[in-house]
C-alpha positions in Angstrom: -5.8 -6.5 -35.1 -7.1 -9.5 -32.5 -9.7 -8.8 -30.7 -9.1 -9.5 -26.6 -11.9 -11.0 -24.9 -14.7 -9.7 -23.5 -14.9 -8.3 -19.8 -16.2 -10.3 -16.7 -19.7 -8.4 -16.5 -21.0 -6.4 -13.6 -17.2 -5.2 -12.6 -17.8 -2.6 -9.9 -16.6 0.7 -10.8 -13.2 1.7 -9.5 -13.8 5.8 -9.0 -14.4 6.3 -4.8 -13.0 2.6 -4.0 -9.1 1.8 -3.4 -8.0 -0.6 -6.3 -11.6 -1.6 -7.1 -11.5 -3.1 -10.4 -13.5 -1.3 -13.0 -15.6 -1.9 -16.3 -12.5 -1.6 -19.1 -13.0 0.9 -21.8 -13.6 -0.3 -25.0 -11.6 -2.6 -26.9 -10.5 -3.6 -23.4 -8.8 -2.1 -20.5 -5.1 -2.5 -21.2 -6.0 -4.8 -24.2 -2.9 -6.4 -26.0 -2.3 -5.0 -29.2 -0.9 -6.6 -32.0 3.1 -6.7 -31.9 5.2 -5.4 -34.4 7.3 -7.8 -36.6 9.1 -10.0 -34.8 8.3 -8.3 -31.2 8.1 -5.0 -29.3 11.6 -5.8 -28.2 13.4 -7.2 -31.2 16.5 -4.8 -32.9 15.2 -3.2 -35.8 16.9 -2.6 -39.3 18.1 0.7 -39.3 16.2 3.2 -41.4 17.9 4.9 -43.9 20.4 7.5 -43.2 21.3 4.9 -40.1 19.5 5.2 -36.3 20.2 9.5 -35.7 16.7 9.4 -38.4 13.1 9.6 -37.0 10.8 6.6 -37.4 7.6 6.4 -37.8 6.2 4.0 -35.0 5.3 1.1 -35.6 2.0 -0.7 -36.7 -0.7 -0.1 -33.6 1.5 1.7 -31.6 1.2 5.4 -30.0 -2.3 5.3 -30.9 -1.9 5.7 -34.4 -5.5 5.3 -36.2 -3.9 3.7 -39.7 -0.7 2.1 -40.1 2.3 3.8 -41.2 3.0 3.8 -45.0 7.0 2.8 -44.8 9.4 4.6 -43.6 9.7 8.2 -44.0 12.0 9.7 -46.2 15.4 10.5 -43.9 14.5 14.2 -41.6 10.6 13.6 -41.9 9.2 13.7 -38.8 7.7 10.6 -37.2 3.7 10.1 -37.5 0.9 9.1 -35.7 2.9 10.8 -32.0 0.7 11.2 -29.4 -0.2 15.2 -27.9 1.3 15.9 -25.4 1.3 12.7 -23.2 -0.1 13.1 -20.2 1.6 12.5 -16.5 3.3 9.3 -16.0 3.4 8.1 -19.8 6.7 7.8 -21.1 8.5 10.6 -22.7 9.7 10.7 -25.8 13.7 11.0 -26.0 15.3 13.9 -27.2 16.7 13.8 -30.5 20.4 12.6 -30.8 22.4 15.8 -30.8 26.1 16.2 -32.2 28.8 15.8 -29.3 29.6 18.9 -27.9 26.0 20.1 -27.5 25.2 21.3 -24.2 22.9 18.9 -22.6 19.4 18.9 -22.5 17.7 21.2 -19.6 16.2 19.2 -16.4 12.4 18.6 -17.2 10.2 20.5 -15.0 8.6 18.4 -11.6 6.1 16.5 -11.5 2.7 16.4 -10.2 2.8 15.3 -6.6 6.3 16.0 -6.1 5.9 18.0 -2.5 9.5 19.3 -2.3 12.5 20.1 -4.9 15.2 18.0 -5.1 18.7 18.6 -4.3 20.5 18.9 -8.0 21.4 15.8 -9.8 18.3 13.6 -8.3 15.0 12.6 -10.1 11.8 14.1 -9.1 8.9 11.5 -7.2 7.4 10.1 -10.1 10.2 11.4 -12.8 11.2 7.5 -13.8 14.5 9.2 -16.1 14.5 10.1 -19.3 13.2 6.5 -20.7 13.8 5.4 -24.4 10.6 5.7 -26.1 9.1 2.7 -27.8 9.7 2.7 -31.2 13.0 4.6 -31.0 16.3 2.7 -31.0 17.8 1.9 -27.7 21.5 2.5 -26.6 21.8 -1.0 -25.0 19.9 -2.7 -27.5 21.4 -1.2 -31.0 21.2 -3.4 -33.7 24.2 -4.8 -35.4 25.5 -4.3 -38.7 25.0 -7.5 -41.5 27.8 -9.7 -40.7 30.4 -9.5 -43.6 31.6 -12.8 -45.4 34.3 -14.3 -43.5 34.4 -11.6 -40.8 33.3 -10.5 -37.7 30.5 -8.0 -37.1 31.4 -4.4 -37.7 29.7 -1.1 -37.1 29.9 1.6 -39.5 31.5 4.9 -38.7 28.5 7.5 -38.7 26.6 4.4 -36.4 29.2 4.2 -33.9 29.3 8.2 -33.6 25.7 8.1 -32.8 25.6 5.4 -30.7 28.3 7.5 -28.3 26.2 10.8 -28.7 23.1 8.6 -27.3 24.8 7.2 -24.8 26.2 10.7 -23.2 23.1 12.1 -23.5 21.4 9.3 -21.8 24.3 9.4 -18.8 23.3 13.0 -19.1 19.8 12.8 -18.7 19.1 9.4 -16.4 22.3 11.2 -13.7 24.4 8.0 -15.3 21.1 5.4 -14.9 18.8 4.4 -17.5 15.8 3.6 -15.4 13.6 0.5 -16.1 10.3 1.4 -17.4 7.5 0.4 -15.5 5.9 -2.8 -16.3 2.3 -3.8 -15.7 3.1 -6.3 -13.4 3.1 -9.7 -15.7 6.5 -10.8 -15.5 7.3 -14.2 -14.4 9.1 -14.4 -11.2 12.9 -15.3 -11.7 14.6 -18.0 -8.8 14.8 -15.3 -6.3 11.0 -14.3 -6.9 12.0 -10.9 -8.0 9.6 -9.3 -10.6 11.7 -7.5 -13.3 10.7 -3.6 -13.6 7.9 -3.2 -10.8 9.0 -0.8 -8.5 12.9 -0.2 -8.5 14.8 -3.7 -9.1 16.4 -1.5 -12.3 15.5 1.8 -10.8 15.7 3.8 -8.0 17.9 2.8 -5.4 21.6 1.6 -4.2 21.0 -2.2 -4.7 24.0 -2.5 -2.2 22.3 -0.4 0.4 21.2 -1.9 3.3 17.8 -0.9 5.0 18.6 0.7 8.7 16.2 -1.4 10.2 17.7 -4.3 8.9 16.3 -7.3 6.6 12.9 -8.7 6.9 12.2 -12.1 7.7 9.5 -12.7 5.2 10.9 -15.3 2.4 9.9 -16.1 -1.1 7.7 -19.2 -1.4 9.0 -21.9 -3.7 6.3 -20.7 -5.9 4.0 -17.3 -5.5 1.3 -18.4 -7.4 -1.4 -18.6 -4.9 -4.3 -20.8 -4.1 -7.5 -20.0 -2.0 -7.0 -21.7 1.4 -10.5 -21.2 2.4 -13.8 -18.7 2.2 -15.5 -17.9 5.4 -19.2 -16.9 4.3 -20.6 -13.9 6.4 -23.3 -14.3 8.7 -26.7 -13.6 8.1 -27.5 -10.0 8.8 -31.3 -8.2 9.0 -32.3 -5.9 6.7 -30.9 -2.0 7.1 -28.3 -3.7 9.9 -24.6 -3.0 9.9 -23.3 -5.1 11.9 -19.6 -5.7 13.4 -16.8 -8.2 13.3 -13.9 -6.4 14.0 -10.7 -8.3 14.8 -8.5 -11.0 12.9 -5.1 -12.2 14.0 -2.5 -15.0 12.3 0.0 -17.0 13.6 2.2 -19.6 12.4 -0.9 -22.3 13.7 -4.1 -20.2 13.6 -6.0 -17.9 11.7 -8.7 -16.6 14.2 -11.5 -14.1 12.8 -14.1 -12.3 15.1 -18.0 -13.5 13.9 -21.0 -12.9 15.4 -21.1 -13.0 19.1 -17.3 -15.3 18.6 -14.3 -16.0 17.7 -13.9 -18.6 16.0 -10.1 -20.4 14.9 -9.2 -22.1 11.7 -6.6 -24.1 10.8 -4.6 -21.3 8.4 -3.6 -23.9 5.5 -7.2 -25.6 5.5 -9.5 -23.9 6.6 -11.1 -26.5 9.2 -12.5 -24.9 12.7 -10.0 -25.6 15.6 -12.0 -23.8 17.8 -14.6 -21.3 19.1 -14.7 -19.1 21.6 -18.2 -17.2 22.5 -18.3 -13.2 23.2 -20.8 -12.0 25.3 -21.9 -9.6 22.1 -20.8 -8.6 18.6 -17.1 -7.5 18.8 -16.0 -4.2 18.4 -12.2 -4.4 18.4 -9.2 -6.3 18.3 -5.6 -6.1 19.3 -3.4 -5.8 16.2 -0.5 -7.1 18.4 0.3 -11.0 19.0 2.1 -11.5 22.4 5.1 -13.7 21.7 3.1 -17.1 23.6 -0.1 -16.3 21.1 -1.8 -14.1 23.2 -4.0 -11.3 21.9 -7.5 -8.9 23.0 -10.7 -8.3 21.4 -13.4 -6.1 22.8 -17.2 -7.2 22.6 -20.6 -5.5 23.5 -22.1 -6.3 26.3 -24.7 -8.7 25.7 -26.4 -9.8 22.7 -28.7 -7.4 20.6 -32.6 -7.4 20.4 -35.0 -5.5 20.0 -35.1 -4.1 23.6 -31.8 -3.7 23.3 -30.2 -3.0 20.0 -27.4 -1.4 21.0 -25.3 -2.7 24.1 -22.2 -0.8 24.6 -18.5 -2.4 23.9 -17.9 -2.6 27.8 -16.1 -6.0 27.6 -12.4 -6.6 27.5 -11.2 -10.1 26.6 -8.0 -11.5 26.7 -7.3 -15.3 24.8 -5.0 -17.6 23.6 -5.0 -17.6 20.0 -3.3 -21.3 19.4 -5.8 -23.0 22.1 -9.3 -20.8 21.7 -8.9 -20.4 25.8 -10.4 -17.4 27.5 -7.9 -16.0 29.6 -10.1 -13.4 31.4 -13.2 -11.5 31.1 -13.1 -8.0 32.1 -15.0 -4.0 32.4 -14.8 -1.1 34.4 -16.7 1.3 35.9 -17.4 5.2 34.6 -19.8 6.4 37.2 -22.8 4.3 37.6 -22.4 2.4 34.4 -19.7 0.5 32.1 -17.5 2.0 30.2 -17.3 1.9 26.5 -14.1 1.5 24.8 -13.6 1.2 20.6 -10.0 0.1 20.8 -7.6 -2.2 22.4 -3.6 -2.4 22.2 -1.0 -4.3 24.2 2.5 -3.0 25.4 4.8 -5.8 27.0 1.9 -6.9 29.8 0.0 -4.5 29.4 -3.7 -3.8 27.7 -4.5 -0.8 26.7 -8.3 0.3 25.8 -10.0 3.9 24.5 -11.2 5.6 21.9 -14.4 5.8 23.2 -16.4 8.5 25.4 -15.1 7.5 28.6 -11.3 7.9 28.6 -9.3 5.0 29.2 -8.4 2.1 30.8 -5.6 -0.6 31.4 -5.4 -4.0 32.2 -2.7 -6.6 33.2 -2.7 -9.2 30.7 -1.7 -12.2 33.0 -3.9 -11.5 35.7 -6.7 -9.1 33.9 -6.0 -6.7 36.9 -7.1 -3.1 36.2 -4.2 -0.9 36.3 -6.2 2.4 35.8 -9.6 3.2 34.5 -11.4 6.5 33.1 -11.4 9.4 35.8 -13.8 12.0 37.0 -11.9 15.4 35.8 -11.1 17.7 33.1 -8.5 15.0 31.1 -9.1 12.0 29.5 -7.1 9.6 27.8 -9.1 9.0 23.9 -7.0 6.1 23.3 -3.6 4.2 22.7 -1.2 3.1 20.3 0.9 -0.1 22.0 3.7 -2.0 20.4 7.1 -1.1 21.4 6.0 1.8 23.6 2.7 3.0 25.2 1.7 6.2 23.8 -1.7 7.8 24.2 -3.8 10.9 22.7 -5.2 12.3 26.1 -7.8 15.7 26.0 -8.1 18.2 28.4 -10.5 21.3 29.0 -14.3 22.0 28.6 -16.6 21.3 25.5 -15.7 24.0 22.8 -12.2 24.7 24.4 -10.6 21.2 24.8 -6.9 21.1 24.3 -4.8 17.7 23.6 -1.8 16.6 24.0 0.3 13.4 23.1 1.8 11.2 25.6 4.2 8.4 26.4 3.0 6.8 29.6 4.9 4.0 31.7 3.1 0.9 30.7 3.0 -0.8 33.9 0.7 1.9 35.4 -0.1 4.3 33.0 2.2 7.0 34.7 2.8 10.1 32.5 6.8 9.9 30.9 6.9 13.2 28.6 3.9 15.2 27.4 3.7 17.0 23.8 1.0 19.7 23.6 -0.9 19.9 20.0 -1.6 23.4 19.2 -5.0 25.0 19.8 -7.9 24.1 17.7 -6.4 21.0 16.8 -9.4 18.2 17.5 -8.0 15.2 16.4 -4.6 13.0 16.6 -3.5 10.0 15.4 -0.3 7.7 16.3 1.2 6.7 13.2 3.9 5.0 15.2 4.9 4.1 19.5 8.5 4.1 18.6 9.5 6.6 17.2 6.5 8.9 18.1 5.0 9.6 14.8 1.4 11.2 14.9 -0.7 12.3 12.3 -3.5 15.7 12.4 -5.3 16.8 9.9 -5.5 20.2 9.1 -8.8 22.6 8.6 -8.0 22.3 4.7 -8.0 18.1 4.4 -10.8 16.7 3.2 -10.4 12.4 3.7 -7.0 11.2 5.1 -6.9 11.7 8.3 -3.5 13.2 8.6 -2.2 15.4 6.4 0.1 17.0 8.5 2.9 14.2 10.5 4.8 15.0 13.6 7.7 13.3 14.4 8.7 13.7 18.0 12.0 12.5 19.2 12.8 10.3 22.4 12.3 13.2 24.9 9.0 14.3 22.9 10.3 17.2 21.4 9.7 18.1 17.7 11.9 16.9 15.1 10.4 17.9 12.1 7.1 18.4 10.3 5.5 16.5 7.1 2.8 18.0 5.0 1.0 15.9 3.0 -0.9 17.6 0.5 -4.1 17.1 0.8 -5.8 15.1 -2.3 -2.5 13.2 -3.1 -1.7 11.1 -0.8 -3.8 8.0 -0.3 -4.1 6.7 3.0 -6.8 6.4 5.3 -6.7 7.4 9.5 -10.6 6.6 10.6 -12.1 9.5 12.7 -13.2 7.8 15.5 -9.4 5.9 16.1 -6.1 6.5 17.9 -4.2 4.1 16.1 -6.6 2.6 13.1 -4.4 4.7 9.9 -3.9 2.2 7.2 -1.9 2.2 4.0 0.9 4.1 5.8 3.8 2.6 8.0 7.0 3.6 9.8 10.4 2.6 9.9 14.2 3.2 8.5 13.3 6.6 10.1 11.1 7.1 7.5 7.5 7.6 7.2 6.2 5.6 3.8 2.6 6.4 2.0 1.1 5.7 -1.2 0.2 8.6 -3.9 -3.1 8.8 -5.2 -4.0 7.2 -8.5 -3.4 9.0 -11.7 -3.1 7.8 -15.3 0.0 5.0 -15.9 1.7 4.2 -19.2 -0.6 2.5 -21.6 -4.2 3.8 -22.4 -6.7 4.0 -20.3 -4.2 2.6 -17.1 -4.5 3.8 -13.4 -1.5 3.4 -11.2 0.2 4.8 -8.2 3.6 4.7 -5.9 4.8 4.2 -2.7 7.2 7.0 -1.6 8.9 7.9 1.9 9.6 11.0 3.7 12.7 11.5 5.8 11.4 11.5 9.9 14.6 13.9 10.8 14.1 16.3 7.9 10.5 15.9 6.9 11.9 15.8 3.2 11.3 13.4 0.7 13.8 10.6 1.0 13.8 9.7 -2.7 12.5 6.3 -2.9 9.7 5.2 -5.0 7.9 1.9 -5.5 5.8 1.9 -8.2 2.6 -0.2 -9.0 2.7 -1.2 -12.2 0.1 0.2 -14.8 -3.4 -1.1 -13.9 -2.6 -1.7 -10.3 -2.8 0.8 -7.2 0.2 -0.7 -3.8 -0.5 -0.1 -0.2 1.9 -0.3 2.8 0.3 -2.8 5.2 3.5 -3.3 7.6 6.8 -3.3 8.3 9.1 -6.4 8.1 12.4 -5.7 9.9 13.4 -2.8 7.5 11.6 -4.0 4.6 7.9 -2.9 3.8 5.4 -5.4 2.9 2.3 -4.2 0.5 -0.3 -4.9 -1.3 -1.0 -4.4 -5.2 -4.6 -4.5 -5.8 -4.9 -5.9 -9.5 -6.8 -4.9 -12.6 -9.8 -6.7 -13.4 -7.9 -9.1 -15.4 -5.1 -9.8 -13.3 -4.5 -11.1 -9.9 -3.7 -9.2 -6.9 0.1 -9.5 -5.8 1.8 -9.2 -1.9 5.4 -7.5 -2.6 8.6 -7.1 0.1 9.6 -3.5 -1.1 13.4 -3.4 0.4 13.8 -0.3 2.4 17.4 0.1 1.6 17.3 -0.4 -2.4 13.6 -0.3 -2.8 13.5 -3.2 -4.8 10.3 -4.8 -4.8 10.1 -8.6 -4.6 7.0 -10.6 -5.1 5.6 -12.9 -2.2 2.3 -13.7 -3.4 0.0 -13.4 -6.5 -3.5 -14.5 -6.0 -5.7 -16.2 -8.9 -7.2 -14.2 -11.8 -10.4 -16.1 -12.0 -13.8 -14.2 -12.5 -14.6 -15.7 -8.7 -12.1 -14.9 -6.7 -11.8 -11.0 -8.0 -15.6 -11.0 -6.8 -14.9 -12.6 -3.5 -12.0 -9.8 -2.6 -13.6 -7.1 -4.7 -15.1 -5.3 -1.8 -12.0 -5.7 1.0 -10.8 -2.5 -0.4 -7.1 -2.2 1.5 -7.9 0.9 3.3 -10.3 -0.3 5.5 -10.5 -3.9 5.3 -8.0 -6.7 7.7 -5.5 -7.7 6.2 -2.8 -9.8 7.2 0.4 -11.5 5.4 2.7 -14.0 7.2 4.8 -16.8 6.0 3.4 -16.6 2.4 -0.3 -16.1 3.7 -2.4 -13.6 3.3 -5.9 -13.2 5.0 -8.2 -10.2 4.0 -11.3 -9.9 6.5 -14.3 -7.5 6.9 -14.8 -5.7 9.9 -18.3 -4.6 8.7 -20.7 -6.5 7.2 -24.2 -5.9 5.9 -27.0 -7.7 3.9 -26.4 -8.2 -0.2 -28.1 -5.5 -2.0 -28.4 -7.5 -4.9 -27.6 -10.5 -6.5 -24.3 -9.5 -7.7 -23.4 -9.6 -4.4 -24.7 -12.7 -3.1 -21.7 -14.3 -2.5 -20.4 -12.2 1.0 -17.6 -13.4 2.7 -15.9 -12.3 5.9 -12.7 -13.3 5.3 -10.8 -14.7 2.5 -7.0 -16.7 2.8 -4.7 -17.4 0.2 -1.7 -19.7 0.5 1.9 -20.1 -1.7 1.6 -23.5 -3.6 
């Protein structure tokens, strides 16, 4: 057998980082093997005793340490099978049976499967019962020798088994054969669909149309992407983690927060449009766009030094994105100094800022006029979630006995609309989502998310039903100190969507994980699965209409991919696939999806830091803030 070629060196490990590629095994992670004659798909002859016979696999496959010696005598077991596969390899099929046997029993669920499924619907992760690789496949049988001066013609014992595979296959698949999951190399046909990844085959009603509508994200005339630009970080002291929160994208600029600035770039090329100067390092940005370009970033309130190496985030900022022009310049009082705020979002005209110490504050975004500001009393608001609706995470009560509670508040001046009390001993909340209401708490037993536990509260702020995420499956990230920071889990079609944890894919040595939605009236699983691929690991990063657009880290050999997952079908279609080199898989190796920018539009992608810190070595010499890759 070929040997693959060796690994890029110095690959960072991928155990403790989202998608970070990892040294392969040996031989090669995911090394192609040798094919069997004439390909892994090509019809086979049939063995003797015609296709009901088992067959020993063929040469490198299943593992097998030596090649198989012919075929096996007719009712000889096959050699060389695998024990007992683990989770998410395929299955082998059952053996044909004679018609009239009763059908097979319904395998047993799998791991991470929260709840059971109504009867005659495959478990999360349960792909069907797929025909195993080396076994004859019902819509693939081979034909019979073509007789002189005929047609083709199968023989009577083939055609019975044939039919016997077939029921059992409408048996087994609930009258689908599913599409085995591929690793994410096939070529893009002329609607940029990927054949296999996550559901185009599989799961889903292709005619079923997402309640939220279509997206508006198209397919580029080609997804193969190109880097736009690099944006090296700024030099940083030694020990020093410093801040550059906030990125934001529109159709004419890329702007990313620096040192003491923002600073605009044209978004194809890369060339400064302009810069506009922060009174101190930011320390958050809006993740909404107004509809003229408008957006917030948050900034200390002076420059550090060594007298001062710390200044608090007291300034508010509102700009123009397109033009680099400072709106307005603003802070409030809490007692006899500024306030400090960690987060800023905007609702219609309306600027929201919290999550720090103080409470809250709001702003009108025309004029910069302060609408309310932190108060002297037992409640506080922690912070906001904007968008389509203002909701905020307020706490009440003395040190040791505080209570919270989860409200939607009138936008134009912060006036109290309905109020949902969190149960005692809950210390955190997170909003998910302004409209509907979705927040996220984590319970005593979590030990990373964030939220393992999602309330969804209807339009009067009453419960509609409760999601448990188990803790250690689920792989999304809600940051500690935020109200509405979560990443790698969205909301929309009334359904909350988050990615499973990584566990072992199809082919040796393989990682891989799904995307999967819960119903946000029921709290059930919905059914619908997106899966990676084997060797990559897909995040959520946002809605688009009804569709959900994520992100597929790559292997270390591959590139990374942006897919349109559609939320009726759950077909997944690729946008974007960024370059394998050695280079650019360095450049993005450390913007691990959970906690780094990043931001798709218009077959774009950005991917920015929010920390950065001096290179520890010189494997990572090359730092970059941001990185943008562009459709060709």
């Amino acid at each position: 057998m070929s040997q693959p070629p060796p690994p890029p060196p110095n690959q960072p490990p991928q155990e403790g980082g989202s998608g970070a590629p990892q040294d392969p095994p040996p031989n090669g992670f995911g090394a192609p093997q040798d094919p069997p004659p004439n390909g892994f798909g090509a019809p086979q002859d049939p063995p003797p005793g015609g296709f009901g016979a088992p067959q020993s696999p063929p040469p490198g496959g299943f593992g097998a340490p030596t090649p198989p010696q012919g075929n096996p005598p007719q009712g000889t077991p096959p050699q060389g099978t695998p024990p007992n596969p683990g989770y998410g390899y395929p299955q082998a099929p059952p053996p044909p049976q004679a018609p009239g046997t009763p059908p097979p029993t319904t395998p047993p669920q799998p791991y991470g499967y929260p709840q059971t499924q109504p009867p005659g619907q495959p478990g999360y992760g349960y792909p069907g019962q797929q025909p195993q690789y080396g076994y004859p496949q019902p819509t693939t049988m081979p034909l019979q020798p073509q007789a002189p001066g005929g047609g083709r013609k199968l023989n009577a014992q083939l055609m019975i088994i044939v039919a016997a595979v077939l029921a059992i296959g409408l048996i087994v698949g609930g009258g689908v054969w599913y599409a085995s999951t591929n690793s994410g190399d096939d070529k893009p046909d002329a609607s940029g669909t990927s054949g296999g990844t996550g559901g185009e085959e599989g799961k889903g009603d292709t005619g079923k149309e997402a309640p939220d509508g279509g997206g508006s994200e198209k397919v580029p005339s080609s997804t193969s992407a190109k880097v736009l630009f690099q944006i090296p970080q700024p030099e940083v002291p030694d020990d020093e983690v410093w801040s550059v929160a906030g990125s934001w994208l529109t159709d004419k600029v890329y702007a990313k927060a620096s040192l003491n600035e923002v600073i605009g770039y044209d978004p194809a090329t890369g060339d400064e449009k302009w810069t506009m100067p922060l009174t101190g390092h930011s320390c958050a940005g809006s993740p909404e766009i107004t509809k003229d370009g408008v957006a917030v970033v948050i900034a200390e309130g002076s420059k550090r030094s060594k007298t001062n190496e710390y200044p608090g985030c007291t300034e508010v900022t509102a700009f123009n994105l397109n033009t680099g022009e400072k709106l307005w310049t603003k802070s409030v009082a809490d007692g006899s100094e500024k306030a400090k705020f960690e987060e800023a979002s905007i609702t219609g005209t309306t600027v929201a800022v919290g999550a720090g110490l103080d409470g809250g504050a709001g702003f009108d975004l025309t004029t910069g006029k302060v609408l309310w500001q932190p108060k002297v009393e037992s409640c506080q608001d922690l912070g906001y979630h904007g968008g389509e609706q203002l909701v905020a995470v307020r706490k009440c009560g003395d040190y040791g006995a505080e209570k919270f509670e989860v409200q939607l508040l009138n936008p134009k001046d912060g006036s109290v609309q309905w109020t949902y009390k969190l149960a005692d001993g809950i210390d955190n909340a997170k909003v998910i989502s302004s409209k509907p209401v979705v927040i996220g708490l984590d319970s005593d037993e979590s030990t990373a998310s964030g939220a393992s536990d999602i309330f969804s509260l209807d339009e009067s702020g009453k419960l509609r039903t409760k999601i448990t995420l188990e803790d250690g499956q689920y792989e999304h990230d809600c940051p500690t100190s935020e109200i509405h920071g979560c990443k790698g889990i969205v909301v929309g079609n009334d359904k909350l969507y988050v990615p499973t944890t990584q566990h072992d894919g199809t082919k040796e040595f393989s990682r891989t994980n799904e995307v999967i939605s819960f119903s946000l009236a029921t709290g059930k699983t919905a059914g619908d699965r997106a899966d990676a691929g084997d060797g990559y690991e897909i995040f959520p990063i946002r809605m688009d209409g009804g569709n959900i657009i994520a992100y597929k880290q790559g292997p270390y050999n591959k590139g990374s991919e942006v897919v349109s997952i559609d939320g009726g079908s759950f077909k997944q279609t690729r946008l974007l696939v960024t370059p394998a080199t050695e280079q650019v898989r360095n450049a993005i190796s450390g913007m691990v999806p959970l906690t780094s920018e990043m931001l798709y539009t218009d077959g774009r992608l950005f991917m920015g830091q929010d920390l950065i810190s001096k290179p520890t070595s010189s494997l990572d010499a090359e730092k970059y803030t941001a990185v943008g890759f562009g459709a060709q």
